[in-house]
C-alpha positions in Angstrom: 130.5 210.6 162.8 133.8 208.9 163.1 135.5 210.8 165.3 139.2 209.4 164.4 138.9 210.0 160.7 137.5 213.4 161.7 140.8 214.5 163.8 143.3 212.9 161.5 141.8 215.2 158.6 142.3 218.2 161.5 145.4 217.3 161.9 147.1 218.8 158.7 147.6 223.1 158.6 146.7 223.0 154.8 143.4 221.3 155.7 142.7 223.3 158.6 143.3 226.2 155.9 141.2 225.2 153.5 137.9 225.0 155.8 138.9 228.1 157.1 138.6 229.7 153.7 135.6 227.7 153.0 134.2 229.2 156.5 133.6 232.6 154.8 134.1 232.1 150.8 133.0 235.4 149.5 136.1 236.6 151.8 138.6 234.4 150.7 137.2 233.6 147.0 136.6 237.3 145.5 137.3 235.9 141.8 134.3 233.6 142.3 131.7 236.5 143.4 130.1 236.8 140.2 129.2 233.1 139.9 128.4 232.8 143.3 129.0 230.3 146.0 125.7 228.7 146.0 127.3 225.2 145.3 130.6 225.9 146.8 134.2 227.2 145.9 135.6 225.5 142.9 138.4 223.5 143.4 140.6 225.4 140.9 140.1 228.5 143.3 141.3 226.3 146.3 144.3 224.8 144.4 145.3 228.3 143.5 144.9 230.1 146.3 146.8 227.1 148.9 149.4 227.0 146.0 149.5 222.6 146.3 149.9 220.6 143.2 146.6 219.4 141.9 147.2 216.1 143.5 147.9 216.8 146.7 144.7 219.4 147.4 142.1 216.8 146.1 144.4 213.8 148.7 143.2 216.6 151.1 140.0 217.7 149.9 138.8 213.8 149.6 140.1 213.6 153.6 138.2 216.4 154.7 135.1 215.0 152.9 135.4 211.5 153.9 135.6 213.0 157.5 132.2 214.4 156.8 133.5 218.1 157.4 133.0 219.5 153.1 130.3 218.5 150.6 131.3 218.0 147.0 128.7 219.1 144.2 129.9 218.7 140.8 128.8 220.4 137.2 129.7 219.9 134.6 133.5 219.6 134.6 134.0 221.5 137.6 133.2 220.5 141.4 132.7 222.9 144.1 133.7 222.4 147.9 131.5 224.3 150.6 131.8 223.3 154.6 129.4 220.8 156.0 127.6 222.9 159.0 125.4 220.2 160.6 129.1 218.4 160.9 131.0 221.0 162.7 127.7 221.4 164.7 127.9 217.9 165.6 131.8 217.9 166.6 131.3 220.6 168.8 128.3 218.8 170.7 130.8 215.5 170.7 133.9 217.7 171.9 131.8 219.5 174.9 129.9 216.5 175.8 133.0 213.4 175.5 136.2 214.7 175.3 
């Protein structure tokens, strides 16, 4: 877990956003209900809902995965975004224990 690549990904409001959404989807995502969440939100329902050209939210998205902090499953055409647990699991152990 690299710790720096984690924070700098933290360190945006639109990010920190976006895994706040992705925290509790059928919340945030009602449009998506009927296909579920099983894989994720898609990324058109992120785009739209943090109003960001199409550009800028997959910079961001690609940040917050590389950090380790959202999975990306793809079908098809589409690719779906969900919130990597075992990550935020393991940041809070590292915060508590060597910060």
């Amino acid at each position: 877990m690299n710790q720096v690549e984690i924070f700098k990904a933290l360190a945006n409001k639109s990010r920190l956003q976006i895994l706040t959404w992705l925290k509790d989807p059928e919340v945030h995502f009602p449009e998506q209900a009927e296909a579920g969440f099983v894989n994720g939100v898609c990324v058109g329902q992120i785009q739209a809902k943090v109003g960001l050209t199409q550009s800028t939210v997959s910079e961001y998205l690609t940040s917050l995965q590389r950090a380790g902090l959202i999975t990306a499953t793809r079908t098809g055409q589409w690719t779906y975004y969900k919130r990597n647990e075992a990550a935020f699991a393991a940041l809070t152990k590292i915060i508590e224990s060597e910060i």
